[in-house]
N, C-alpha and C positions, 0 to 999 in steps of 0.2 A: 183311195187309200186312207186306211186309218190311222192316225195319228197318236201315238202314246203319251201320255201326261210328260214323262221327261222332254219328248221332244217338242213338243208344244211350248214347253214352258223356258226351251235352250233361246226356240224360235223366237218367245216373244222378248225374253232378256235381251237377245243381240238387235231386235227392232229397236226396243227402247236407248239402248246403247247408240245406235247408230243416228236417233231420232237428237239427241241430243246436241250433234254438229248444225242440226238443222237451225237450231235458235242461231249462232254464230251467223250461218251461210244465209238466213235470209233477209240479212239486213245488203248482203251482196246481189242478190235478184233479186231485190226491192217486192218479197215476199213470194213469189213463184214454187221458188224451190221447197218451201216448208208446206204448202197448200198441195202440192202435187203429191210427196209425201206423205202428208196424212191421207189422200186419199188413197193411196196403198196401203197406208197401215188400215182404214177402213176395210178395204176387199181382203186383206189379211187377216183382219180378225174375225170376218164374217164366215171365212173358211177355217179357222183355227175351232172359233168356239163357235158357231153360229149365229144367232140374231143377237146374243148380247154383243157380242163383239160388233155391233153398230155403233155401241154404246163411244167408240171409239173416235168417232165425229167429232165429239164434243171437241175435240184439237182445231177443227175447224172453224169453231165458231170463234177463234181467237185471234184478231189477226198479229197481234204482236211478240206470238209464239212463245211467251212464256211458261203456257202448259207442256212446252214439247220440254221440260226438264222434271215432269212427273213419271214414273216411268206405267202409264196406263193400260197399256198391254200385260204387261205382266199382273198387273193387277188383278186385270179381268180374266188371265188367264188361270190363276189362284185359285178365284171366287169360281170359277165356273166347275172347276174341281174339287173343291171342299165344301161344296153348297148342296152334292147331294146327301 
């Protein structure tokens, strides 16, 4: 199914939105919780925008989850629409 720019773009605000608790929550699972999640936001945005949205990773490489208060999905999801 095809995805229309608005709702790409609904999908990634409410990911980033929601990714946000995760800084909070993973000082409670002693980082579990924020690593698990990015890797859905990963599989997310690989299906959203395709292979940029790997670009999404980069969450990962952070263990202190400070990045999860950029909001990077929407970013990418922007760029992926106004790049052509």
């Amino acid at each position: 199914m095809k995805l229309k720019f608005r709702d790409k773009l609904i999908i990634a605000v409410v990911y980033d939105v929601l990714d946000i608790p995760m800084f909070f929550l993973n000082g409670l699972t002693f980082g579990i919780a924020g690593e698990v999640y990015d890797l859905i936001g990963m599989a997310l945005g690989l299906y959203l925008i395709g292979p940029l949205g790997l670009l999404n990773a980069w969450e990962l490489l952070d263990v202190s989850n400070t990045i999860e208060l950029f909001p990077t999905m929407t970013v990418l999801v922007l760029y992926s629409h106004f790049r052509r």
